[in-house]
C-alpha positions as a Markdown table, in Angstrom:
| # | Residue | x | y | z |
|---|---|---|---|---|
| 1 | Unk | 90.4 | 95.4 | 71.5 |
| 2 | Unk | 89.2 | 93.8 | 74.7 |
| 3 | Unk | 85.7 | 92.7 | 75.8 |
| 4 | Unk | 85.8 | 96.2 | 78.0 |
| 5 | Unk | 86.1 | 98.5 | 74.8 |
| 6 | Unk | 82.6 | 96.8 | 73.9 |
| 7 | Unk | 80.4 | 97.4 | 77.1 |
| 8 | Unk | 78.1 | 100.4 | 77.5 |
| 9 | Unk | 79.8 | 103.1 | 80.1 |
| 10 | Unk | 76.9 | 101.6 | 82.8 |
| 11 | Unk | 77.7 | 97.8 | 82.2 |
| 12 | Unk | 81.6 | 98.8 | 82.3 |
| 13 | Unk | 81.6 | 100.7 | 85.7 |
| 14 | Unk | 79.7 | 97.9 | 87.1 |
| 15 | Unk | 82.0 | 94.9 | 86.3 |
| 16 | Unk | 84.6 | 97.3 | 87.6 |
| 17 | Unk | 82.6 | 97.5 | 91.2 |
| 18 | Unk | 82.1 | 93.9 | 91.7 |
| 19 | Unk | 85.6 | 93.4 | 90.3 |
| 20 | Unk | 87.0 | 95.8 | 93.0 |
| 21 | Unk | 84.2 | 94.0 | 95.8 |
| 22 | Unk | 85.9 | 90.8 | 95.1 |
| 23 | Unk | 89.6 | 92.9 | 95.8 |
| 24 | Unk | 88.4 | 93.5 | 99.0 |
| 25 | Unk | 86.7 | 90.8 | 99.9 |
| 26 | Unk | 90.1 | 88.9 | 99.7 |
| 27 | Unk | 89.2 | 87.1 | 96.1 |
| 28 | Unk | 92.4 | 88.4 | 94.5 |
| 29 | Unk | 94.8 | 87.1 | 92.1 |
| 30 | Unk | 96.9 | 88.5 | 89.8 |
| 31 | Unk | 95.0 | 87.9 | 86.7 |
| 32 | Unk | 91.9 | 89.6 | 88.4 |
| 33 | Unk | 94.3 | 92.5 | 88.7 |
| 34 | Unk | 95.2 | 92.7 | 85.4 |
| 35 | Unk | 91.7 | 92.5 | 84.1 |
| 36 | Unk | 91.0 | 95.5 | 86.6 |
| 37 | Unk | 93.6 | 97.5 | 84.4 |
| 38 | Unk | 92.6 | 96.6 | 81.0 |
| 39 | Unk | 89.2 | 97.9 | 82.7 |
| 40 | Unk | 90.6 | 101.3 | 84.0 |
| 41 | Unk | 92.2 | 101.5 | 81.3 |
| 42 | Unk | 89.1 | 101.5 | 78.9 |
| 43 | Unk | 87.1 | 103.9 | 81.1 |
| 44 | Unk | 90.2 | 106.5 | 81.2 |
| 45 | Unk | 90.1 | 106.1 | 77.6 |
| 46 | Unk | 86.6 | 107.4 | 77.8 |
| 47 | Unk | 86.7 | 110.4 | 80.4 |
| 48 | Unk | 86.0 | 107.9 | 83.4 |
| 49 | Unk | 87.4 | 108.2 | 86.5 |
| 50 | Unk | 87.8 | 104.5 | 88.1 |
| 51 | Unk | 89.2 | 104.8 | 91.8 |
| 52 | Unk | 92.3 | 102.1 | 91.9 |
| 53 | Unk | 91.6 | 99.7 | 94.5 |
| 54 | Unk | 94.4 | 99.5 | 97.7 |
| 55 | Unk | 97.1 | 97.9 | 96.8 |
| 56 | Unk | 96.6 | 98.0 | 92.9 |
| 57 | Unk | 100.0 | 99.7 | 92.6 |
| 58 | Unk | 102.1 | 96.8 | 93.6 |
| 59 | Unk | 100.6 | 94.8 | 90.7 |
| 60 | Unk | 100.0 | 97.0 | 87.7 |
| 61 | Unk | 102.7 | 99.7 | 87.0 |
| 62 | Unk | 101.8 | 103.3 | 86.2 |
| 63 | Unk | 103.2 | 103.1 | 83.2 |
| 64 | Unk | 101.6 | 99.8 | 82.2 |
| 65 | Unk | 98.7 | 101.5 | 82.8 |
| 66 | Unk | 98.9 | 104.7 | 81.3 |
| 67 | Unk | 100.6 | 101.9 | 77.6 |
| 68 | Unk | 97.0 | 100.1 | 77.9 |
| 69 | Unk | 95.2 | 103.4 | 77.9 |
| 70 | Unk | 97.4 | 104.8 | 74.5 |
| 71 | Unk | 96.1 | 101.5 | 73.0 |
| 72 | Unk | 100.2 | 100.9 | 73.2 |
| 73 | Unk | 101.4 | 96.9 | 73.5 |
């Protein structure tokens, strides 16, 4: 369980917006990536539909993804 499975659907898609402001606004690191996908993760778990940011890809794997959404280590 992350901090993510414990915010309210509006709370959760707004972390993920300033989250992905700060990706485009050149504030990236690789740890800010990963949060992003333990976020997406969480909201696909839920029936949300979080739009990867550019670039997203070439840090967090598909499948990586699709393990944190299956609740999968």
């Amino acid at each position: 369980m992350t901090l993510y499975d414990s915010l309210p659907n509006d709370f959760l898609i707004q972390f993920y917006h300033e989250i992905k402001r700060n990706i485009e606004s050149g504030i990236v690191s690789d740890s800010l990536y990963y949060e992003l996908a333990l976020l997406i993760a969480v909201a696909l778990e839920r029936g949300l539909d979080l739009e990867e940011p550019q670039g997203f890809e070439r840090f967090i794997d598909r499948q990586i993804l699709n393990a944190l959404a299956n609740g999968e280590n």
